[in-house]
N, C-alpha and C positions, 0 to 999 in steps of 0.2 A: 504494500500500500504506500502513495506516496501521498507525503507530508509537507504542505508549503508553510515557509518562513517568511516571513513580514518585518523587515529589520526595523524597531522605531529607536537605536541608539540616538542618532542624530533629532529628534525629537522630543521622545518620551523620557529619554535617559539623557540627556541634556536639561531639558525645563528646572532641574532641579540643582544644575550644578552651581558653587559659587564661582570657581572659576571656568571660567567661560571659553572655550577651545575656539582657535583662530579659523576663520577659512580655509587658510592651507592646509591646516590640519585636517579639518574635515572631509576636504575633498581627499586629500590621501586616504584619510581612512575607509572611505565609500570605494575608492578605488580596490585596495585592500579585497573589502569585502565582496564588491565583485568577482575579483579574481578569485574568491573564498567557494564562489558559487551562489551568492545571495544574487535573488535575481527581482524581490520584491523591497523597496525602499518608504516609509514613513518620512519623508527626508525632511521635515518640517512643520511650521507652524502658523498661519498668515495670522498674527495676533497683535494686540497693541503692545506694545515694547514697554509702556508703564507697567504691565502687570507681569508680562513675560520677557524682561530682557534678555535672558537667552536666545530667543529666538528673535531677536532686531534684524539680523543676517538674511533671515529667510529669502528675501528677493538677490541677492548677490550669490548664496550658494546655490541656486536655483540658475542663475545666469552663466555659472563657472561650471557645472557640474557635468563631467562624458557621459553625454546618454548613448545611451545602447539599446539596439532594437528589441532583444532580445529582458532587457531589465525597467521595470515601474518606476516612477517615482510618484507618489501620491502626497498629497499636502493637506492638513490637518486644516478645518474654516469652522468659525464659531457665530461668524453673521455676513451681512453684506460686502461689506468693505474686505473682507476676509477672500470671502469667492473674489472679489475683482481683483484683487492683487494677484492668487495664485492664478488665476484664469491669463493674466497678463506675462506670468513666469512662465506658463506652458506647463504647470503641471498637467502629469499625465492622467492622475484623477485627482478626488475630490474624497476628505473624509470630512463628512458631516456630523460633528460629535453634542451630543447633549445626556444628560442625565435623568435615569428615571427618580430621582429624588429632589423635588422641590424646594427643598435648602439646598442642595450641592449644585445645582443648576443655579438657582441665583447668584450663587458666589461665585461660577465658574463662569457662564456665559451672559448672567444677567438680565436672563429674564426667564418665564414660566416655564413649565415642560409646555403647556398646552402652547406656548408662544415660539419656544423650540421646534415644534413639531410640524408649525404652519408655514418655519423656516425649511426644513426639511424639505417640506413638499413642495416649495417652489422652486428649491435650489431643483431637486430632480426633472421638476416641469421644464427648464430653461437653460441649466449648463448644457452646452457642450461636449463635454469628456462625461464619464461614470462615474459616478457619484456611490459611493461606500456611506455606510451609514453607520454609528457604532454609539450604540445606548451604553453611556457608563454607569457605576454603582449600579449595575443590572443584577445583582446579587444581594447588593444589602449597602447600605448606607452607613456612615461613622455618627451621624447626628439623626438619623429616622431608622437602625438596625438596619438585621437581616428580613426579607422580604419572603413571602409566599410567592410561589412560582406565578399565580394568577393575574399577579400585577403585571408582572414583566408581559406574560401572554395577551393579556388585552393592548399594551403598547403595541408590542410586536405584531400583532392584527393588523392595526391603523397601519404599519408604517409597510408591509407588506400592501396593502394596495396603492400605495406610492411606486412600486416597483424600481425599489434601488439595485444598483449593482452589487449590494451586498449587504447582511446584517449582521455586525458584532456584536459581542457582549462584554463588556468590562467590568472587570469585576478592582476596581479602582484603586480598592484599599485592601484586597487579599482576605476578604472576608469573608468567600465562596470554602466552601467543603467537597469534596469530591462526592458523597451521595448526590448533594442539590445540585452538583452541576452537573452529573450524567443524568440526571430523571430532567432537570430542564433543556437540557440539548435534545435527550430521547424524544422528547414532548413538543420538541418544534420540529425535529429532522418529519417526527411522525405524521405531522399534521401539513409539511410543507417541504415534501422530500427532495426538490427538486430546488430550493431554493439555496444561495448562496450563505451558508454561515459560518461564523468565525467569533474567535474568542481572546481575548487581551487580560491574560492575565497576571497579578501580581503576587509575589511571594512573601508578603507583607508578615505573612504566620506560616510560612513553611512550608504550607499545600502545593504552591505552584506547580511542582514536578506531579505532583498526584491529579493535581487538577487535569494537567494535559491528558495524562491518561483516560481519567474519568470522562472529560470531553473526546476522545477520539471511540471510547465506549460508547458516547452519545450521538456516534456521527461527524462529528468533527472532524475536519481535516485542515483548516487555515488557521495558523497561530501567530500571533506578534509576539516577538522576543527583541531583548536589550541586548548587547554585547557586553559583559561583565558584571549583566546583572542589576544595570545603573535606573535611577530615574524613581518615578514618581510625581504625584500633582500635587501642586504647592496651592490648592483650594481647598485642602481633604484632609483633616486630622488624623496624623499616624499612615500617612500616606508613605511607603519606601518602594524599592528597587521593582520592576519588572522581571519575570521569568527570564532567566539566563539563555543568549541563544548559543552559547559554547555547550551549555549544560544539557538545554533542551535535545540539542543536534545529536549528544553524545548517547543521551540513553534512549533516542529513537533508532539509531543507525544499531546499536547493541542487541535491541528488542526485534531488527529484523526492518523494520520502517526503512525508505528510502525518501530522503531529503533532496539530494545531490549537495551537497554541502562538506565541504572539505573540516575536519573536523582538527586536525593540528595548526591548518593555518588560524581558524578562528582564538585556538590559545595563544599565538604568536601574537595576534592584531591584539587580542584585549590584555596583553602582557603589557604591549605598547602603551595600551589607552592608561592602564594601571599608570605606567609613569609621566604619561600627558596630565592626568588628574593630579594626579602626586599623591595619591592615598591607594590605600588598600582596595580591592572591591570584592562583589559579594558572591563573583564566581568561584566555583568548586574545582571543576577539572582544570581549570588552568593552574591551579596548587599543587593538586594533586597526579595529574595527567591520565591521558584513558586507563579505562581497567587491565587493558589486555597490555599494556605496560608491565614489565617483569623487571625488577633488578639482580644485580651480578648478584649469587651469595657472598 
């Protein structure tokens, strides 16, 4: 079975850095990951730079960056001015993100879900490119809990007769459990088999690796993953790192899963990034190296 990677280092694992990596660097690193076999990019954020200075760049790496026929790069929009900027970058799609939780949407995007939702629909009616749709805290919220599945399925309804090119689930702040997330993937693959889903999750409480599981139990096949582990939303109490895509890659490829993804070079790139940041990160086999690794006695 194969398993597609959605790189959001340069996004989702960035948003939360203090120090703020250069262009060049970024574009190396995307290079990198290319050559790594990453062939799907999150490469950014068209956002207001008051609230996300990390992501001020976004139009400049978007104008520097080798595209390749063969590799996405998709750009993260929270309102208007968002889609016109990337629309103007030539992003190759569009991910249109909002929250199933009514406080975290406010803090995040700034206005209702029902007011999110009516964004949604127009962006799908009128961009150009595909449009990706991705409901975060689609699992449980830090300031309204964990959620019954029926919530999320009634959104998921509305936004399924929008007809995006895809629907994720974020689970934002790593709050999902592997039961609730195979019985709510099971529960939509079931009812809409044929539709595009994917899943963003965080390792906040340690799940992440189980979750993927439990998601590809549910059907799932598209996952976004950090490179070393990095990131998090800076609107989200206890919000930390993204599922590891060194980590991910290694216990898929082990399990039999084919990725295409080079699994030494991605320890190599987040070695690197380790020391671009100047701290530790929260990747595992890059410490430790694959299992099938043996030392001398």
């Amino acid at each position: 079975m194969k398993i597609n990677i959605n790189e959001v280092v340069t996004r989702d694992g960035f948003q939360m850095e203090s120090k703020i990596p250069s262009i060049p660097y970024k574009l190396k690193l995307i290079n990198q990951l290319m050559a790594a076999g990453i062939k799907h990019f999150e490469l950014t954020s068209f956002v207001h730079p008051k609230y996300v200075p990390q992501m001020a760049d976004a139009d400049q790496l978007f104008a520097q960056i080798d595209r390749r026929s063969d590799v996405t790069f998709s750009a993260l929009v929270l309102n208007q001015r968002g889609v016109e900027r990337a629309l103007d970058a030539r992003a190759d799609e569009l991910n249109v993100v909002f929250s199933l939780s009514e406080t975290h949407n406010l803090k995040n995007a700034k206005a209702t879900v029902s007011e999110s939702m009516d964004f949604v629909k127009r962006v799908i009616q009128l961009a150009p490119i595909p449009v990706n749709v991705c409901i975060s805290t689609a699992f449980g919220c830090p300031y309204e809990g964990i959620y019954e599945k029926e919530r999320l399925m009634d959104v998921y309804e509305s936004l399924v007769e929008y007809n995006p090119s895809s629907i994720s689930l974020g689970d934002t702040t790593g709050m999902a459990n592997p039961r609730q997330v195979e019985e709510t993937c099971s529960a939509i693959k079931s009812r809409w088999p044929n539709l595009n889903v994917g899943l963003h999750l965080h390792n906040t409480r340690g799940m992440g690796l189980a979750n993927v599981l439990a998601g590809i139990r549910g059907g799932i096949t598209n996952f976004d993953s950090a490179l070393g582990g990095i990131g998090g939303c800076p609107f989200a109490k206890g919000a930390t790192g993204n599922i590891c895509t060194e980590d991910v890659v290694h216990m898929l490829e082990q399990m039999g899963y084919e990725t295409g993804i080079k699994v030494d070079n991605l320890i190599q790139i987040s070695k690197g990034l380790e020391q671009e940041l100047e701290k530790s990160l929260p990747g595992q086999i890059m410490k430790a190296g694959q299992s099938t690794f043996t030392y001398t006695a």
